[in-house]
C-alpha positions in Angstrom: 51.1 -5.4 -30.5 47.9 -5.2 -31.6 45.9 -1.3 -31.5 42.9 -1.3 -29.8 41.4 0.2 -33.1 42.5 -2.7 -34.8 40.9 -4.9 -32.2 37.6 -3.5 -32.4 37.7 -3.7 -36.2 38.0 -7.3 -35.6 34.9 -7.8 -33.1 32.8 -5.6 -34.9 33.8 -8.0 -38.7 33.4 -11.0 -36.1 30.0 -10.0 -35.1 29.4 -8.5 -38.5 30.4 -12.2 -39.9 28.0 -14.4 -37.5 25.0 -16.7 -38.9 21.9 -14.7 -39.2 20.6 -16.8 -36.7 22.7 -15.2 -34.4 21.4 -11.4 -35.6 19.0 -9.9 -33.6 16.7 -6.8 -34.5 14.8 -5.3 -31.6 12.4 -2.1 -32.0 11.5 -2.3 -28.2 12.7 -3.8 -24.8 11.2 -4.3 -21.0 14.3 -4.1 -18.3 14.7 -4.4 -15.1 17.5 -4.5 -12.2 18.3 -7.1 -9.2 21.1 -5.6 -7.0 23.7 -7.2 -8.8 22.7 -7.3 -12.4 20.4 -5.8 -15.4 18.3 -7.5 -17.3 17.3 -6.1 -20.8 14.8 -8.2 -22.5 14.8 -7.1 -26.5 11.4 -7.1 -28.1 10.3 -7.3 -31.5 6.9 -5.8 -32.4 5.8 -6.9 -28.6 7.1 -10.3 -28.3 10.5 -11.2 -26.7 13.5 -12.2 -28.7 16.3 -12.6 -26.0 17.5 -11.7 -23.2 20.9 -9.5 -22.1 22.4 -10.1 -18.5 24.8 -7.5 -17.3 26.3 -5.7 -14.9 25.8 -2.0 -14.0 28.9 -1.2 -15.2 28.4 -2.4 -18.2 25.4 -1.2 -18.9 26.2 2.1 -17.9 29.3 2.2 -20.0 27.1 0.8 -23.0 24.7 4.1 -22.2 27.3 6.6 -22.5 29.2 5.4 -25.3 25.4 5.1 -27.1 24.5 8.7 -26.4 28.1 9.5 -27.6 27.1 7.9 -30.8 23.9 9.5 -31.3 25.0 13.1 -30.2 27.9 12.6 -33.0 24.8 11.3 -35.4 23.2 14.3 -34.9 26.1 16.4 -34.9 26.7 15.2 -38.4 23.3 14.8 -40.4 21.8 18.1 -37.9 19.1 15.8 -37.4 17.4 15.3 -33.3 16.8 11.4 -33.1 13.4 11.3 -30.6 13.2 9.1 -27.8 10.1 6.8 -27.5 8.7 9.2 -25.0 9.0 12.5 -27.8 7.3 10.3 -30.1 4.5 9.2 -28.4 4.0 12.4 -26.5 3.8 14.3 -29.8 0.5 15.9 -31.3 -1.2 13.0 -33.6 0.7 10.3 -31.8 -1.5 7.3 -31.7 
């Protein structure tokens, strides 16, 4: 049987291995929620570059297991990554 380590090795070299018009780099995103879904709309430098569908519990386990990987980040290097909101709410922020 297959780990489950060993299994997300292979999605992660799957998605790693997709044609670069399949790679997506977002600095921003708009979202929003019906009753049954999210919607996360990924922006690049202001202007839409796809759209994510989900459900919330999805998305919610996507939030924890990103805040796990960015406590773990900062754990390790001892360097605080800001939020949007730090940044722009900073002295000098344009």
């Amino acid at each position: 049987m297959t780990e489950p380590s060993e299994i997300v090795q292979a999605q992660l070299q799957a998605g790693l291995d997709l044609p670069q018009e399949k790679k997506l780099y977002f600095n921003g995103y708009t979202i929003a929620m019906t009753p049954t879904d999210i919607v996360l709309v990924l922006m690049f430098n202001n202007q839409p570059v796809a759209t994510l569908n989900t459900s919330p519990t999805i998305a919610k386990t996507l939030g924890k297991v990103l805040d796990a990987l960015i406590k773990d980040y900062e754990t390790r290097t001892g360097q605080k990554v800001l939020t949007l909101d730090e940044i722009t709410s900073s002295p000098g922020a344009t």
